[in-house]
C-alpha positions as a Markdown table, in Angstrom:
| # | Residue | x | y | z |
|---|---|---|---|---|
| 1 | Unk | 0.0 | 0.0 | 0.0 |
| 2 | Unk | 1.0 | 3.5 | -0.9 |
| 3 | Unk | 0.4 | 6.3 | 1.0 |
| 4 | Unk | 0.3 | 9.7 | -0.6 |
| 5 | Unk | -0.7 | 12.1 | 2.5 |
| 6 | Unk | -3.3 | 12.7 | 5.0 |
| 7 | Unk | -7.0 | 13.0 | 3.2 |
| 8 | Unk | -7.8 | 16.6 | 3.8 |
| 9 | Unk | -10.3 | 18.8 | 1.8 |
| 10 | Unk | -7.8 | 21.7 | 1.9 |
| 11 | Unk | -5.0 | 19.0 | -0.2 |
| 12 | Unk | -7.4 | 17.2 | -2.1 |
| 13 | Unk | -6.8 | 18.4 | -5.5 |
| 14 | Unk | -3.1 | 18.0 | -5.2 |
| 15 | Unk | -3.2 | 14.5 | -4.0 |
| 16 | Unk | -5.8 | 13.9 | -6.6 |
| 17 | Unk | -2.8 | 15.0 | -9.3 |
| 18 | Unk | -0.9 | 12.6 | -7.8 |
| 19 | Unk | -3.1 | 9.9 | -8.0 |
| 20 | Unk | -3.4 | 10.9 | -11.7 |
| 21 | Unk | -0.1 | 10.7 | -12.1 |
| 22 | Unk | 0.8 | 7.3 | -10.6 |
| 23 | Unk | -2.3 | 5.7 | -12.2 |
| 24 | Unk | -1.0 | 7.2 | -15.3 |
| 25 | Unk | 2.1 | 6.0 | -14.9 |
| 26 | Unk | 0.7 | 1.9 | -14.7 |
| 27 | Unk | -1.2 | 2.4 | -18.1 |
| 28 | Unk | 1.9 | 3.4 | -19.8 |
| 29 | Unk | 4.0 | 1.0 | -18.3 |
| 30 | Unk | 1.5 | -1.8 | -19.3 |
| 31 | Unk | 0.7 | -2.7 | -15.3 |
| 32 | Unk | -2.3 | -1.5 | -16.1 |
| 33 | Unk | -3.2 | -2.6 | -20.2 |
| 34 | Unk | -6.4 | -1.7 | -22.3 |
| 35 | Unk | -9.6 | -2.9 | -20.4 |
| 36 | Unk | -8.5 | -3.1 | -17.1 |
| 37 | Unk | -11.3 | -2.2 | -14.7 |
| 38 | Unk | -10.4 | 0.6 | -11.9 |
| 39 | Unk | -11.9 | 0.0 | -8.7 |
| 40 | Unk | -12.4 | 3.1 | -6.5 |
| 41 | Unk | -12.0 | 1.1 | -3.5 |
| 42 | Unk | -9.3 | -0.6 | -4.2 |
| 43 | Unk | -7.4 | 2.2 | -5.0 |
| 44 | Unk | -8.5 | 4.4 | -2.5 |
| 45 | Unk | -7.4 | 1.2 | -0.6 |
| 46 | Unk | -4.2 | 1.2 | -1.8 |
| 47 | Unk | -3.1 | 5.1 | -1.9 |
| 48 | Unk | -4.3 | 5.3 | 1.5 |
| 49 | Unk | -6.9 | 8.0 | 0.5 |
| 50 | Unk | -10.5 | 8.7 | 0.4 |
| 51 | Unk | -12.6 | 7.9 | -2.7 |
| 52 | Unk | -13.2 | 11.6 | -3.3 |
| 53 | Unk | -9.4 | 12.3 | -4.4 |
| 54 | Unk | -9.5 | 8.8 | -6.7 |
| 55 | Unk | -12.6 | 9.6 | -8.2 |
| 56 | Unk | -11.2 | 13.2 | -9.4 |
| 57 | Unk | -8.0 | 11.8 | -10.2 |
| 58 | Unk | -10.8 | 9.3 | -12.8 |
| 59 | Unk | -12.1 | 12.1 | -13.9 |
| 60 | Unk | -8.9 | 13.8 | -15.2 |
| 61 | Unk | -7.8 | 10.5 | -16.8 |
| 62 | Unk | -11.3 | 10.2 | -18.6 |
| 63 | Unk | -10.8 | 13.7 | -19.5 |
| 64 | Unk | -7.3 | 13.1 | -21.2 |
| 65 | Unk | -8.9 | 9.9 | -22.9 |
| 66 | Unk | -7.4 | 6.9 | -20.8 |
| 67 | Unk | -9.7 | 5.8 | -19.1 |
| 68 | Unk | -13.5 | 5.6 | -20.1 |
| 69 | Unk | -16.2 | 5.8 | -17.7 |
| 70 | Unk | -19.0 | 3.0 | -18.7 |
| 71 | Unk | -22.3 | 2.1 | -17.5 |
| 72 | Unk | -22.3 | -0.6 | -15.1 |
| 73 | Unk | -18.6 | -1.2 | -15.2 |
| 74 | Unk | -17.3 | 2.0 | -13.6 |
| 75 | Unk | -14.0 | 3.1 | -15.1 |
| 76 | Unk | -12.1 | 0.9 | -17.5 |
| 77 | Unk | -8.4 | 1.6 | -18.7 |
| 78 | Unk | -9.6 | 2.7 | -22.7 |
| 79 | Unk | -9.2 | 0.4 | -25.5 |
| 80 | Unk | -8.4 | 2.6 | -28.7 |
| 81 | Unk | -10.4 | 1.6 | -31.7 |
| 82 | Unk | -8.1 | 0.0 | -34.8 |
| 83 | Unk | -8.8 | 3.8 | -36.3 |
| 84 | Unk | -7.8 | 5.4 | -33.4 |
| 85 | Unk | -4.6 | 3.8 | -33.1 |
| 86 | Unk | -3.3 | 4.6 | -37.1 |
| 87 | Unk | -4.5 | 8.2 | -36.2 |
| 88 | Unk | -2.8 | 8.2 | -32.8 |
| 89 | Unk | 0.3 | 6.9 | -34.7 |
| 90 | Unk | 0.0 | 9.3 | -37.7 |
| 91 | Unk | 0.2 | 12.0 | -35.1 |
| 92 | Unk | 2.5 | 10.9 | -32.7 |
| 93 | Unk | 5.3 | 10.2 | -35.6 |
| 94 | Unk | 4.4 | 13.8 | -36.3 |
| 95 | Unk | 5.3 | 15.1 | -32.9 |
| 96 | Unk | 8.5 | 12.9 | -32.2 |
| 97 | Unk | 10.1 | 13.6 | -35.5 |
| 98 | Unk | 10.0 | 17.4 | -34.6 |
| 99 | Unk | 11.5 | 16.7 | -31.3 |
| 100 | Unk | 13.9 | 14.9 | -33.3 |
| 101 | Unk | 15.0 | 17.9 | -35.5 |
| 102 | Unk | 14.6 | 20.8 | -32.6 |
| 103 | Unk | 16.9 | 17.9 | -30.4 |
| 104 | Unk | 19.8 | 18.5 | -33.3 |
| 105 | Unk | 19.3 | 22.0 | -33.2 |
| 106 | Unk | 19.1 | 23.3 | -29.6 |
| 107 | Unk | 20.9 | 20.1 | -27.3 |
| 108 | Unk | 23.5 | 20.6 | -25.1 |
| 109 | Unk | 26.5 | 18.7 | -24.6 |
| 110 | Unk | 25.5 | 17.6 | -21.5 |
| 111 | Unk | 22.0 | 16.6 | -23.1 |
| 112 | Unk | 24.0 | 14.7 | -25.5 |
| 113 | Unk | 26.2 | 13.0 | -22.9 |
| 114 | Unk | 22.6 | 11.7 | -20.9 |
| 115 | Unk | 21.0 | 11.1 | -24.3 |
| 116 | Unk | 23.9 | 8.9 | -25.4 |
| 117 | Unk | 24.0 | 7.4 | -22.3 |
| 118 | Unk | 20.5 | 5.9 | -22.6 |
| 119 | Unk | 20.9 | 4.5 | -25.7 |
| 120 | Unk | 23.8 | 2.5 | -25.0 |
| 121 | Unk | 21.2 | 1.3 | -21.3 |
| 122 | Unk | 18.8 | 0.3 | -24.2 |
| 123 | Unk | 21.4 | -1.8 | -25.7 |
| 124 | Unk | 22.4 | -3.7 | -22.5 |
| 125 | Unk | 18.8 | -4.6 | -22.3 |
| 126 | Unk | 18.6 | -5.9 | -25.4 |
| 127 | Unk | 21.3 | -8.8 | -24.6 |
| 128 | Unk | 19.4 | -9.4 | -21.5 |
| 129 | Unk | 16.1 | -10.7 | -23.7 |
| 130 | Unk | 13.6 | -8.9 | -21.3 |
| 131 | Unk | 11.2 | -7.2 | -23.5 |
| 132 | Unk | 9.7 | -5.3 | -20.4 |
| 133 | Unk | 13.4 | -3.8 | -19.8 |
| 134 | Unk | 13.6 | -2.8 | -22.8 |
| 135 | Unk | 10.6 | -0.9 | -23.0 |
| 136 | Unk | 11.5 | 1.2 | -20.2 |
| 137 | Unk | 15.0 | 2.2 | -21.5 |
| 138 | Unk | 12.8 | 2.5 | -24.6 |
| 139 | Unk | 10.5 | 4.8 | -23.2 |
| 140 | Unk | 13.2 | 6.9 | -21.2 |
| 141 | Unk | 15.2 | 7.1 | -24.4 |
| 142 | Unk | 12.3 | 9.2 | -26.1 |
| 143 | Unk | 11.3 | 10.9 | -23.0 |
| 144 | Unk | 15.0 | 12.7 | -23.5 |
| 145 | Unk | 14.5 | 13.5 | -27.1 |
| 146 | Unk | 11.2 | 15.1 | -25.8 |
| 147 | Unk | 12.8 | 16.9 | -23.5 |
| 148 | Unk | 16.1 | 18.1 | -25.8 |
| 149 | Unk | 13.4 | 19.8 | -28.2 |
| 150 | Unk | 13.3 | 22.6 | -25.3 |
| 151 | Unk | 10.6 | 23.0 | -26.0 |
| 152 | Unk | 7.6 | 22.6 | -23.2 |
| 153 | Unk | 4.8 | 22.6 | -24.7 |
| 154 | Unk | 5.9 | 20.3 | -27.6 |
| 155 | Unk | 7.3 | 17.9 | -24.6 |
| 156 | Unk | 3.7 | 17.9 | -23.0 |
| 157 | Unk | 2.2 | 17.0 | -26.0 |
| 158 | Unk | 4.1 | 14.2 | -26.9 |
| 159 | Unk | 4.4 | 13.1 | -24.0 |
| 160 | Unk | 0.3 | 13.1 | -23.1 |
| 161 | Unk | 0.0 | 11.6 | -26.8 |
| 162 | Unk | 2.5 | 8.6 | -26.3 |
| 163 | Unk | 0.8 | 8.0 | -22.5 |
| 164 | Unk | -2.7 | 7.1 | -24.7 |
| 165 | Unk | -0.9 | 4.5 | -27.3 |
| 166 | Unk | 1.5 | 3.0 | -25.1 |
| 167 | Unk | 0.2 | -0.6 | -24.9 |
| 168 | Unk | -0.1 | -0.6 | -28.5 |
| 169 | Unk | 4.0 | 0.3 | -28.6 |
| 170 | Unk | 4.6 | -2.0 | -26.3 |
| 171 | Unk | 3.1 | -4.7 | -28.3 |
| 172 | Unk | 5.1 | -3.7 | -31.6 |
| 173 | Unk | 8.3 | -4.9 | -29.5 |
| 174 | Unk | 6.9 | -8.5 | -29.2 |
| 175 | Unk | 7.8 | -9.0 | -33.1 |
| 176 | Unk | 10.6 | -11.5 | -33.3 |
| 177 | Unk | 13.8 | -8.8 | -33.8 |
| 178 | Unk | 12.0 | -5.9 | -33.3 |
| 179 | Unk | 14.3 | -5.0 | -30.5 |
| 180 | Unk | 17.4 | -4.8 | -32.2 |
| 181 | Unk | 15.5 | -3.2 | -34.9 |
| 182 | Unk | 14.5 | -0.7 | -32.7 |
| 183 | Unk | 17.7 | 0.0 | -31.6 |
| 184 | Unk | 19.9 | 0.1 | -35.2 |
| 185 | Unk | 16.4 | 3.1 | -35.8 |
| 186 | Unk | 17.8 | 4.2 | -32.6 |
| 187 | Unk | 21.3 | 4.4 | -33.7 |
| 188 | Unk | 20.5 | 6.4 | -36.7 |
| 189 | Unk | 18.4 | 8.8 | -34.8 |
| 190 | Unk | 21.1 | 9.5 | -32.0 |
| 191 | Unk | 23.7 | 9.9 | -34.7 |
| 192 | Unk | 22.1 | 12.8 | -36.8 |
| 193 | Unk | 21.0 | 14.9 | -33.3 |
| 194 | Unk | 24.7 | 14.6 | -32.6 |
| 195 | Unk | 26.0 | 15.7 | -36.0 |
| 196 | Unk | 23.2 | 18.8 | -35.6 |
| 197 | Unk | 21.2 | 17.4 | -39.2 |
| 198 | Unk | 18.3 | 18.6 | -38.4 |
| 199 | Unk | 15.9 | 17.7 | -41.1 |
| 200 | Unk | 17.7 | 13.7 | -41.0 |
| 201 | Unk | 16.7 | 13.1 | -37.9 |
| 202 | Unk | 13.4 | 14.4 | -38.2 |
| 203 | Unk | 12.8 | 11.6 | -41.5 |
| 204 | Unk | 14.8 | 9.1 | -39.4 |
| 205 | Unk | 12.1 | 9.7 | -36.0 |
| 206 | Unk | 8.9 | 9.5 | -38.0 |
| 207 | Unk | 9.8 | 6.1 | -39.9 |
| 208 | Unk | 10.7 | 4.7 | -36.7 |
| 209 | Unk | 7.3 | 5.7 | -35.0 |
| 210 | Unk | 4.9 | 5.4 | -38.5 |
| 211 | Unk | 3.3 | 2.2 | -38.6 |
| 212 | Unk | 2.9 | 1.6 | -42.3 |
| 213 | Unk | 3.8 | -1.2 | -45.0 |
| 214 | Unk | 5.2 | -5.2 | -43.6 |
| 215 | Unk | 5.3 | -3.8 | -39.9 |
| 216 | Unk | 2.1 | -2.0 | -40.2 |
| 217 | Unk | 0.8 | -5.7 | -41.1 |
| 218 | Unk | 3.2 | -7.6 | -38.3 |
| 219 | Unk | 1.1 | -4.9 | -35.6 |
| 220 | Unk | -1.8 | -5.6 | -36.8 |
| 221 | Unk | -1.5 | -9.9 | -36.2 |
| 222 | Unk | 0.3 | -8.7 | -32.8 |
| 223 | Unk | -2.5 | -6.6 | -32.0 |
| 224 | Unk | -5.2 | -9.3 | -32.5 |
| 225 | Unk | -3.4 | -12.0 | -30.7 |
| 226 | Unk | -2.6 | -9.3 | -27.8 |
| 227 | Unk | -6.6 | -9.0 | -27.6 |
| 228 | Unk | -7.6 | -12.4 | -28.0 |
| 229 | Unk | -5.3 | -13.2 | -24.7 |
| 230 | Unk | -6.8 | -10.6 | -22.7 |
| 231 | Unk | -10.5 | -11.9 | -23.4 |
């Protein structure tokens, strides 16, 4: 059990963006995967809080389009529509390819020095074989290029954006060499930021997020078996 803080009316809304926050953080990580069915009690059970600050923090999620709030079921981790998830992607290839090119405009050596050091973390994963590993190095890997774009309100963005389709990213990693792949993309990507070519790594980031052609078809079979295992 977790415990966030006393419950009082005068702290509520903070605690309830902290609940926000840490549910948030189980949907992305997959602890939490499309479906799942959030129980007020239970979490209000395991923050240590009232159901007041949970319930708020439900509402924000629902509001952000993470959860959905359904009759008779309560609220349910959402589960993104095939159409959804090509637009979602279509976007967020958008946004990460001009983090990509602001990254190899505006980093600092020091940005370079943490960004390089992630990539070479998502490469020790990969030897390791442990998929889960490798998507958190994944995820911390892109978190920095969100962050080198300086800019804030691109970083929210993206960030908010990836949050919604993260289970379906984790899932493209479950294709047999996909990790490796992901890392050689990597590679690419970290070497134009550090040779300052903008517009390269902008074309490099959005093939690496688009979902389009043979791996557009490989999700796709992922996606359906991923579904047929949670029913």
């Amino acid at each position: 059990m977790s415990d966030i803080g006393s419950d009082r009316t005068d702290g509520r809304q903070n605690r309830a963006d902290q609940l926000r926050i840490l549910i948030e953080e189980d949907i992305a990580s997959g602890r939490l995967p499309p479906g799942s069915r959030l129980e007020e009690s239970t979490l209000a059970e395991r923050f240590n809080v009232s159901r007041t600050p949970v319930r708020e923090a439900l509402a924000q999620l629902a509001s952000a389009g993470l959860v959905e709030m359904r009759p008779r079921q309560g609220a349910v981790v959402a589960t993104l529509s095939l159409e959804d998830i090509v637009e979602m992607f279509e976007v967020m290839a958008n946004l990460e390819s001009l983090c990509a090119e602001l990254c190899a405009r505006r980093m600092s050596a020091a940005d370079h020095a943490a960004l390089l050091a992630l990539h070479r973390r998502c490469e020790e994963v990969i030897d390791s074989g442990d998929t889960d590993a490798y998507y958190e190095a994944n995820r911390r890997f892109h978190e920095a290029i969100y962050a080198g774009s300086h800019n804030r309100h691109l970083e929210e963005m993206t960030r908010s954006l990836r949050n919604r389709v993260a289970a379906y990213r984790r899932i493209q990693l479950r294709h047999p060499g996909r990790l490796r792949a992901s890392w050689k993309e990597h590679d690419a990507i970290v070497q134009a930021i550090l040779a300052g070519e903008a517009e390269r790594a902008r074309d490099l980031t959005k093939g690496h997020i688009a979902i389009q052609g043979d791996t557009f078809t490989d999700f796709m079979a992922l996606l359906r078996m991923s579904r047929l295992n949670v029913a």
